[in-house]
N, C-alpha and C positions, 0 to 999 in steps of 0.2 A: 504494500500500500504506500502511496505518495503522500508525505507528511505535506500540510497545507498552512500557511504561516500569515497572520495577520502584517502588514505592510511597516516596515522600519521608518521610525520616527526622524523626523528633521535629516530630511535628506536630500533639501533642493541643491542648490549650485552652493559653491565658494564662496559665497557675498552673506550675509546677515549675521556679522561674524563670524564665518565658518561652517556653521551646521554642524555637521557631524564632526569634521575636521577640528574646531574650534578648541584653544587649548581653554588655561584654566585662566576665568574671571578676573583675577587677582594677576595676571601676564599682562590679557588687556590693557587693563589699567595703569601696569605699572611703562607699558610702553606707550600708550594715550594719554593726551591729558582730559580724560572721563572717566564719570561715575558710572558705572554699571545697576541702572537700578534691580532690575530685574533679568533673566533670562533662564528660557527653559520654555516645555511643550505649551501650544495655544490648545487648551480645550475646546472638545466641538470641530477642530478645522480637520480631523481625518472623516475621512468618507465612510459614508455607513455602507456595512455588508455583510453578508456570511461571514466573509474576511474583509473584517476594519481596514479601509487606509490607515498609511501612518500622519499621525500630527504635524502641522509643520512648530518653526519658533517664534516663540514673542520674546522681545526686548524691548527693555526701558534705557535709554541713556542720556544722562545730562555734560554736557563740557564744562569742561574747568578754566575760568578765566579765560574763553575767545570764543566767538562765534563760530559756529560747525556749521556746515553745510549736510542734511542732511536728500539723500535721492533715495526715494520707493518707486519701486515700479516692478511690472508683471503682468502678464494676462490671468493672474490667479485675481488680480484686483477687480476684473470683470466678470472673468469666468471660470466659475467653478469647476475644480477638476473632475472629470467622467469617469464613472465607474465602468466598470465590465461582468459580466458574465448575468447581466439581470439585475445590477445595484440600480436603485433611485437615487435622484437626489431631491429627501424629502425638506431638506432645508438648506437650502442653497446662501443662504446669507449669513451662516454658519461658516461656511467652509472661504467664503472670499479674506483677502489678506486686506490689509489695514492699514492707514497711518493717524495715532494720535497724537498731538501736539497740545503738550502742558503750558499755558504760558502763564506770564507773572500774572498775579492778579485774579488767577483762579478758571479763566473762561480754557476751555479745551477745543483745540479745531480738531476735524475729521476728514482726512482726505483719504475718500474711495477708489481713486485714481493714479493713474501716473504724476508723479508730481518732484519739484527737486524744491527745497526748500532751506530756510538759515533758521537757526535757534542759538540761543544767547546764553549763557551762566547765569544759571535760573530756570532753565526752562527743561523739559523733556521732551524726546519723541521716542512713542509706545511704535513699533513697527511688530504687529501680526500676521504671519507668512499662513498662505495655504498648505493644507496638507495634501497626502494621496486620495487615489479615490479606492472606493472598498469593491467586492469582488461578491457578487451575488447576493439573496436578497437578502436585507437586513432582518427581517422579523425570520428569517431562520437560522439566527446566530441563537448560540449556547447562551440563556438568560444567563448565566452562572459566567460566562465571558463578558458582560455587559458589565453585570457588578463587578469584576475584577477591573474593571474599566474604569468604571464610576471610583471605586475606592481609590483608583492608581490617579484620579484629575484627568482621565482622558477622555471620558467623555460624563457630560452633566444631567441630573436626574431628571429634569427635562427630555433633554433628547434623547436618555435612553428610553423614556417612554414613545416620544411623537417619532423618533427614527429606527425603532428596534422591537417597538412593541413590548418591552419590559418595565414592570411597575418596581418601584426603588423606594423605599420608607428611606427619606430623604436625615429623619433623629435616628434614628440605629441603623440605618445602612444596610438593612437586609432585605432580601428579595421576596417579591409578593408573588408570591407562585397561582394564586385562583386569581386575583386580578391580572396577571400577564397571561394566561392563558385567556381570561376573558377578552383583553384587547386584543390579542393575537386573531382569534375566534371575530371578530366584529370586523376585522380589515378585511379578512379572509374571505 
């Protein structure tokens, strides 16, 4: 039998600090002049399926003392990556990549798009990359795979419900087994 493997996380190109390549946060920075706020898997951005895509990265960074130039761009920003073997894609605004802009003062921009932009000391840009796309249909993935999901942050009790057909008690974390089979039953 042919072992069947859900999709490797953060594994677009060489750009968003590295992806997979990427050393250790604390290199970054020491050869940058930024703060690394965040970085690690985007929830929700792998593709639902039998076989999950994999997640792509989100990153938070602010510069130190000068103005950064930051550029986002991808056709992940429009369009969502495609599944195979019979995947949907039941939430498609899930899976597009990102850019958030922290600026002083509080107000936060959102660019959907290709865009190249400047931010200051003080400021952040949140960059959410697409993931893979997943590999047949989602609502016959192992509810038990879903929760190892949801508990690991890769994908949210939300969407394991509307993209997997899995109920998730959201305080203890465990699997509704007569409610997932009930929603599974009513798509069906």
């Amino acid at each position: 039998a042919t072992q069947q493997m859900d999709g490797w996380h953060a594994c677009g190109p060489l750009c968003c600090f590295g992806a997979l390549s990427s050393g250790d946060i604390e290199l970054l920075e020491y050869q940058y002049p930024i703060v690394v706020h965040k970085y690690g898997l985007a929830e929700d951005s792998g593709g639902a399926g039998r076989l999950r895509g994999g997640c792509g990265t989100v990153w938070e960074v602010e510069p130190l003392d000068h103005t950064m130039t930051v550029v986002a761009f991808g056709e992940g920003r429009h369009i969502p990556t495609m599944g195979a073997g019979g995947a949907e894609q039941i939430s498609p605004e899930l899976k597009l990549g990102k850019l958030e802009v922290f600026r002083e003062g509080g107000t936060t921009d959102t660019h959907l798009h290709n865009t190249v932009i400047e931010i200051k000391s003080g400021e952040r840009a949140r960059n959410t990359n697409p993931g893979g796309g997943g590999f047949g249909r989602s609502f016959e993935r192992e509810p038990e795979a879903v929760l190892r999901d949801v508990i690991e942050g890769i994908v949210s009790v939300t969407a394991a419900a509307k993209e997997y057909g899995v109920v998730i008690d959201s305080k203890t974390m465990q699997l509704d087994e007569k409610a997932t089979q009930a929603l599974r039953a009513e798509a069906a």
